[in-house]
FIZA-549307 format. One record per residue (C-alpha): x, y, z; residue number from 1; residue in one letter. Coordinates in steps of 0.05 Angstrom, whole numbers. Layout:
BEGIN
X,Y,Z,NUM,A
...
***
This chain:
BEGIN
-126,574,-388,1,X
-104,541,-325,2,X
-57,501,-364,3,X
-21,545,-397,4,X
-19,594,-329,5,X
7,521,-306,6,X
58,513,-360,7,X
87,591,-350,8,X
97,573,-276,9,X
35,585,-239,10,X
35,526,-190,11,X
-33,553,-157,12,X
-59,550,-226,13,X
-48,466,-220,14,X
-78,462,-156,15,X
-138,485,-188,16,X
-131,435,-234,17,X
-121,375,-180,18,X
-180,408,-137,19,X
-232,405,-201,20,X
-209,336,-223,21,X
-193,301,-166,22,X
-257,264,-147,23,X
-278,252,-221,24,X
-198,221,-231,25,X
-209,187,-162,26,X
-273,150,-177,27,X
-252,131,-244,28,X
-189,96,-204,29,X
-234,67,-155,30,X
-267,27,-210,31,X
-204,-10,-235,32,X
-173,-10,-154,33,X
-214,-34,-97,34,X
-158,-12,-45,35,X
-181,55,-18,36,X
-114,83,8,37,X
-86,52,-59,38,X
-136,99,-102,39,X
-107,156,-64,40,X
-39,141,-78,41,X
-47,123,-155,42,X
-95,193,-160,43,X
-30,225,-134,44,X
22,198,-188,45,X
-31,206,-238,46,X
-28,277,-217,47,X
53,276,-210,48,X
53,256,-286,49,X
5,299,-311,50,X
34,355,-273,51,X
107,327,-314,52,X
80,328,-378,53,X
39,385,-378,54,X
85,415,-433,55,X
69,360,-483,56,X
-14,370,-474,57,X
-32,407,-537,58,X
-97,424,-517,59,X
-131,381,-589,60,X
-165,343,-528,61,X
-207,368,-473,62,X
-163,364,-410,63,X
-201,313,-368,64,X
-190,257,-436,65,X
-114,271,-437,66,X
-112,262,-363,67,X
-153,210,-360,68,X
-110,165,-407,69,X
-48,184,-351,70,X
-102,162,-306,71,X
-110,96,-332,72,X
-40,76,-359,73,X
-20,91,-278,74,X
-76,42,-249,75,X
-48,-5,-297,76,X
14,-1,-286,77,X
-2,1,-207,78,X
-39,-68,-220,79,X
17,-106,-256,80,X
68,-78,-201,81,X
21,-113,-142,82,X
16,-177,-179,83,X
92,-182,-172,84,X
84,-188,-100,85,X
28,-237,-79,86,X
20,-195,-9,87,X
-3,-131,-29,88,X
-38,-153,-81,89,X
-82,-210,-32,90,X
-85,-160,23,91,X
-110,-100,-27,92,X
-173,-140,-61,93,X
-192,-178,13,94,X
-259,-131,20,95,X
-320,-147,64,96,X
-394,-115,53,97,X
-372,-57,88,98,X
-327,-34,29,99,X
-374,-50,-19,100,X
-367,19,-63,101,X
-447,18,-80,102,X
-456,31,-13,103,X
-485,84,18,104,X
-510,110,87,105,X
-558,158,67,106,X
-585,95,20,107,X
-615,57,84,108,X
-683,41,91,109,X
-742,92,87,110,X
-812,77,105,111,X
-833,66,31,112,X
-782,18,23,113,X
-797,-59,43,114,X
-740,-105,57,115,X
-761,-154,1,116,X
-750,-84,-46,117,X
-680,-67,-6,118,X
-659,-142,-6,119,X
-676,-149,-91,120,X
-636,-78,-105,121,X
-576,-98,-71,122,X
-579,-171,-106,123,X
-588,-130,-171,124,X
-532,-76,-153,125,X
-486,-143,-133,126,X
-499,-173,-198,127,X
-482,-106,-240,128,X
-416,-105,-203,129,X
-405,-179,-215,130,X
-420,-168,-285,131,X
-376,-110,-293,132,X
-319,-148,-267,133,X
-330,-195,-313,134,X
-321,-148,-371,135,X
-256,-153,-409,136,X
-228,-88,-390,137,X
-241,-58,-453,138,X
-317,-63,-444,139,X
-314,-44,-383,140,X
-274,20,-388,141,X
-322,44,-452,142,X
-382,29,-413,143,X
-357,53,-345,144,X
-328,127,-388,145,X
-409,124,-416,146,X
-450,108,-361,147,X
-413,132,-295,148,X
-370,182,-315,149,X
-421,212,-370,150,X
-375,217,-433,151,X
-401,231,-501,152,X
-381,172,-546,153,X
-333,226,-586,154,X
-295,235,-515,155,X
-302,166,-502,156,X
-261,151,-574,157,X
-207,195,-567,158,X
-189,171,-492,159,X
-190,103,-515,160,X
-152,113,-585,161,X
-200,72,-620,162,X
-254,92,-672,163,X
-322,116,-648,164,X
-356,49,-686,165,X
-309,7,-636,166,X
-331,52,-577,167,X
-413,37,-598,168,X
-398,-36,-604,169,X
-361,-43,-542,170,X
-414,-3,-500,171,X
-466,-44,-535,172,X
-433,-115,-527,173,X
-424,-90,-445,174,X
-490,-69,-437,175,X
-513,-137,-469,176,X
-469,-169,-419,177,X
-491,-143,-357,178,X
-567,-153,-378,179,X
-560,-217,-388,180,X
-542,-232,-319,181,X
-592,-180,-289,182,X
-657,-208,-330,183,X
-662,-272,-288,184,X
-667,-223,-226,185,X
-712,-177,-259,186,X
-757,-243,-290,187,X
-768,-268,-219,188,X
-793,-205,-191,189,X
-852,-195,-244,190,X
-897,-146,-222,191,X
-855,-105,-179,192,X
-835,-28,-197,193,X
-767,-24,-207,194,X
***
Protein backbone atom coordinates (compact mmCIF):
# COMPACT_ATOMS: atom_id res chain seq x y z
CA UNK A 1 0.00 0.00 0.00
CA UNK A 2 2.72 2.39 0.75
CA UNK A 3 4.09 1.83 -2.59
CA UNK A 4 1.63 2.44 -4.62
CA UNK A 5 0.50 5.70 -2.28
CA UNK A 6 4.42 6.22 -3.16
CA UNK A 7 4.06 5.71 -6.83
CA UNK A 8 0.70 8.20 -7.10
CA UNK A 9 2.83 10.88 -5.43
CA UNK A 10 2.64 10.51 -1.79
CA UNK A 11 6.27 11.32 -0.74
CA UNK A 12 5.32 10.88 3.10
CA UNK A 13 4.18 7.52 2.04
CA UNK A 14 8.25 6.76 1.17
CA UNK A 15 9.39 8.11 4.20
CA UNK A 16 7.54 5.44 5.81
CA UNK A 17 9.11 3.22 3.71
CA UNK A 18 12.88 4.55 4.51
CA UNK A 19 11.85 4.77 8.38
CA UNK A 20 10.69 0.83 8.48
CA UNK A 21 13.65 -0.33 6.36
CA UNK A 22 16.35 1.66 7.20
CA UNK A 23 18.12 -0.23 9.97
CA UNK A 24 17.36 -3.73 8.49
CA UNK A 25 18.97 -2.09 4.80
CA UNK A 26 21.68 -0.47 7.04
CA UNK A 27 22.88 -3.55 8.82
CA UNK A 28 22.73 -5.62 5.85
CA UNK A 29 25.32 -2.82 4.34
CA UNK A 30 27.32 -2.90 7.34
CA UNK A 31 28.13 -6.53 6.63
CA UNK A 32 29.67 -6.04 3.13
CA UNK A 33 31.20 -2.16 4.39
CA UNK A 34 33.11 -1.77 7.50
CA UNK A 35 33.17 2.19 7.02
CA UNK A 36 30.42 3.52 9.29
CA UNK A 37 29.78 6.94 7.66
CA UNK A 38 30.23 4.92 4.30
CA UNK A 39 27.08 2.58 5.32
CA UNK A 40 25.20 5.74 5.76
CA UNK A 41 25.91 7.08 2.57
CA UNK A 42 25.42 3.77 0.43
CA UNK A 43 21.86 3.22 2.69
CA UNK A 44 21.08 6.64 1.18
CA UNK A 45 21.62 5.87 -2.71
CA UNK A 46 20.21 2.57 -2.07
CA UNK A 47 17.25 4.52 -1.00
CA UNK A 48 17.68 7.24 -3.96
CA UNK A 49 17.32 4.19 -6.43
CA UNK A 50 14.72 2.46 -4.97
CA UNK A 51 12.87 5.65 -4.52
CA UNK A 52 13.73 5.94 -8.82
CA UNK A 53 12.51 2.85 -9.70
CA UNK A 54 9.69 2.44 -7.65
CA UNK A 55 7.51 2.35 -10.88
CA UNK A 56 9.17 -0.79 -12.16
CA UNK A 57 8.55 -2.91 -8.57
CA UNK A 58 5.67 -5.12 -9.47
CA UNK A 59 4.94 -6.16 -6.19
CA UNK A 60 5.62 -10.44 -7.35
CA UNK A 61 8.29 -9.89 -4.45
CA UNK A 62 7.90 -8.81 -0.99
CA UNK A 63 9.33 -5.26 -0.83
CA UNK A 64 12.27 -5.71 1.52
CA UNK A 65 13.78 -8.71 -1.38
CA UNK A 66 13.43 -6.15 -4.30
CA UNK A 67 15.09 -3.56 -2.23
CA UNK A 68 17.46 -5.56 -0.92
CA UNK A 69 18.93 -6.64 -4.37
CA UNK A 70 19.25 -2.38 -4.97
CA UNK A 71 20.83 -2.78 -1.66
CA UNK A 72 23.41 -5.01 -2.63
CA UNK A 73 24.16 -4.12 -6.36
CA UNK A 74 24.94 -0.37 -4.59
CA UNK A 75 27.50 -1.79 -1.89
CA UNK A 76 29.00 -3.41 -4.78
CA UNK A 77 29.22 -1.05 -6.84
CA UNK A 78 30.43 1.34 -3.86
CA UNK A 79 33.27 -1.32 -3.32
CA UNK A 80 34.70 -1.51 -6.90
CA UNK A 81 34.48 2.46 -7.01
CA UNK A 82 36.94 2.61 -3.66
CA UNK A 83 39.30 0.13 -5.07
CA UNK A 84 39.94 2.63 -7.85
CA UNK A 85 41.42 4.91 -5.42
CA UNK A 86 43.86 3.16 -2.99
CA UNK A 87 43.06 6.11 -0.26
CA UNK A 88 39.65 5.66 0.55
CA UNK A 89 39.65 2.36 0.18
CA UNK A 90 42.95 1.89 2.94
CA UNK A 91 41.55 4.58 5.12
CA UNK A 92 37.78 2.95 5.05
CA UNK A 93 38.84 -0.83 6.18
CA UNK A 94 41.84 0.63 8.85
CA UNK A 95 39.49 -0.42 12.05
CA UNK A 96 40.71 -0.98 15.66
CA UNK A 97 38.78 -3.14 18.45
CA UNK A 98 36.72 -0.30 19.11
CA UNK A 99 34.81 -0.71 15.73
CA UNK A 100 34.56 -4.09 16.02
CA UNK A 101 30.58 -4.42 14.94
CA UNK A 102 30.07 -7.50 17.56
CA UNK A 103 30.58 -5.16 20.02
CA UNK A 104 28.47 -4.10 22.52
CA UNK A 105 28.36 -1.97 25.73
CA UNK A 106 25.57 -3.39 27.40
CA UNK A 107 27.63 -6.94 26.58
CA UNK A 108 30.36 -6.12 29.39
CA UNK A 109 30.98 -8.26 32.12
CA UNK A 110 28.28 -9.38 34.69
CA UNK A 111 29.03 -11.12 37.90
CA UNK A 112 28.18 -14.60 36.40
CA UNK A 113 30.53 -14.09 33.78
CA UNK A 114 34.40 -15.04 34.36
CA UNK A 115 37.03 -13.53 32.20
CA UNK A 116 38.27 -16.91 30.98
CA UNK A 117 34.23 -17.18 29.70
CA UNK A 118 34.39 -13.35 28.27
CA UNK A 119 38.00 -13.87 26.85
CA UNK A 120 36.80 -17.57 24.91
CA UNK A 121 33.40 -15.72 23.50
CA UNK A 122 35.11 -12.98 21.99
CA UNK A 123 37.94 -15.44 20.50
CA UNK A 124 34.90 -17.46 19.20
CA UNK A 125 32.88 -14.22 17.99
CA UNK A 126 36.55 -13.14 16.22
CA UNK A 127 36.81 -16.37 14.56
CA UNK A 128 33.02 -16.32 13.18
CA UNK A 129 33.87 -12.93 11.72
CA UNK A 130 37.15 -14.16 10.33
CA UNK A 131 35.38 -16.97 8.92
CA UNK A 132 32.71 -15.02 7.38
CA UNK A 133 35.15 -12.91 5.65
CA UNK A 134 36.51 -15.64 4.32
CA UNK A 135 33.38 -16.73 2.57
CA UNK A 136 33.19 -16.19 -1.11
CA UNK A 137 30.59 -13.62 -1.17
CA UNK A 138 28.06 -15.83 -2.30
CA UNK A 139 28.17 -17.91 0.87
CA UNK A 140 28.34 -15.32 2.74
CA UNK A 141 25.39 -13.26 1.50
CA UNK A 142 22.99 -16.68 1.69
CA UNK A 143 24.11 -17.37 5.06
CA UNK A 144 24.26 -13.75 6.33
CA UNK A 145 20.17 -13.25 4.48
CA UNK A 146 19.52 -16.78 6.78
CA UNK A 147 21.05 -16.31 9.92
CA UNK A 148 21.17 -12.45 10.65
CA UNK A 149 18.66 -11.04 8.74
CA UNK A 150 16.11 -14.12 9.31
CA UNK A 151 15.02 -14.91 5.63
CA UNK A 152 13.09 -17.95 4.74
CA UNK A 153 15.17 -19.90 2.10
CA UNK A 154 12.15 -18.99 -0.53
CA UNK A 155 13.06 -15.13 0.15
CA UNK A 156 16.49 -15.98 0.31
CA UNK A 157 16.13 -17.54 -3.56
CA UNK A 158 14.41 -14.95 -5.15
CA UNK A 159 16.86 -12.04 -3.80
CA UNK A 160 19.66 -13.97 -4.93
CA UNK A 161 18.17 -15.15 -8.48
CA UNK A 162 19.28 -18.53 -7.95
CA UNK A 163 17.27 -21.77 -7.26
CA UNK A 164 16.26 -22.65 -3.69
CA UNK A 165 18.62 -26.12 -3.99
CA UNK A 166 21.64 -23.49 -4.66
CA UNK A 167 20.48 -21.33 -1.68
CA UNK A 168 20.48 -24.89 0.78
CA UNK A 169 23.84 -25.75 -0.54
CA UNK A 170 25.38 -22.52 -0.18
CA UNK A 171 24.03 -22.00 3.43
CA UNK A 172 25.15 -25.51 4.16
CA UNK A 173 28.74 -25.29 2.53
CA UNK A 174 29.00 -21.66 4.83
CA UNK A 175 27.89 -23.11 7.84
CA UNK A 176 30.42 -26.03 7.24
CA UNK A 177 32.94 -23.37 6.77
CA UNK A 178 32.72 -21.38 9.69
CA UNK A 179 32.53 -24.64 12.01
CA UNK A 180 35.41 -25.79 10.91
CA UNK A 181 37.33 -22.99 12.14
CA UNK A 182 35.21 -22.63 15.42
CA UNK A 183 35.58 -26.56 16.55
CA UNK A 184 39.27 -26.22 17.50
CA UNK A 185 38.00 -23.33 19.94
CA UNK A 186 35.11 -25.19 21.09
CA UNK A 187 37.50 -28.72 21.42
CA UNK A 188 39.85 -26.91 23.74
CA UNK A 189 37.28 -25.68 26.06
CA UNK A 190 35.67 -29.22 26.87
CA UNK A 191 33.56 -29.05 29.67
CA UNK A 192 32.52 -25.57 29.61
CA UNK A 193 28.71 -24.40 28.88
CA UNK A 194 28.60 -22.61 25.96
Amino acid sequence: MLVERTVAGDNRAFDLLVIKYQRRIERLIGRMVRDAELVQDIAQETFIRAYRALHQFRGDAQFYTWLYRIAVNTAKKALVDMRRDPLIFESTFKSGSDDDETYRPEHELTTTETPEALLASREIAAVVNAAMEALPEDLRQAVTLREIEGLSYEEIAEAMSCPIGTVRSRIFRAREAISAKVRPLLDNQSGKRW
